[in-house]
C-alpha positions, 0 to 999 in steps of 0.5 A: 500500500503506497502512501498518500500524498499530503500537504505539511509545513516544515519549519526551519532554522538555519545559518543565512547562508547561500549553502544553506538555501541552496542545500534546503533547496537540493534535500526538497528535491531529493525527498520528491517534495514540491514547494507551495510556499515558502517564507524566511525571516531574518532573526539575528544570525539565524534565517527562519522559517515555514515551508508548506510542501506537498508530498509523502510524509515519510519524504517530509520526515526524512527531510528533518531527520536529514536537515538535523544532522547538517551543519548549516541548520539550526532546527527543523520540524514537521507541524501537524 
């Protein structure tokens, strides 16, 4: 049984770095999510975020668990 595509936000936090953009940006279209929407904010030295994706689940999961372990990111999670 294949999984149902939905609609999740994740929220993010990470160094305002061009690597950084460009790395959140690669890990979405690795994880086949396709981005609805999308605002970043500036918060001292930190950028940010809400991305509202559509896809699996298991891909927005895999996209935190994967984003946690890198360095240019401060946070991420999966709101419900």
């Amino acid at each position: 049984m294949q999984s149902q595509e939905t609609t999740m936000v994740l929220s993010v936090a990470m160094r305002p770095s061009n690597e950084a953009l460009l790395k959140t940006v690669l890990l979405l279209k690795q994880g086949g999510l396709r981005v609805e929407e999308l605002s970043l904010r500036r918060d001292g030295d930190v950028l940010t975020g809400r991305i509202v994706v559509t896809g699996k689940e298991a891909k927005a999961r895999w996209f935190v668990e994967k984003a946690r372990t890198l360095p240019f990111f401060v946070g991420a999670d999966l709101s419900a």
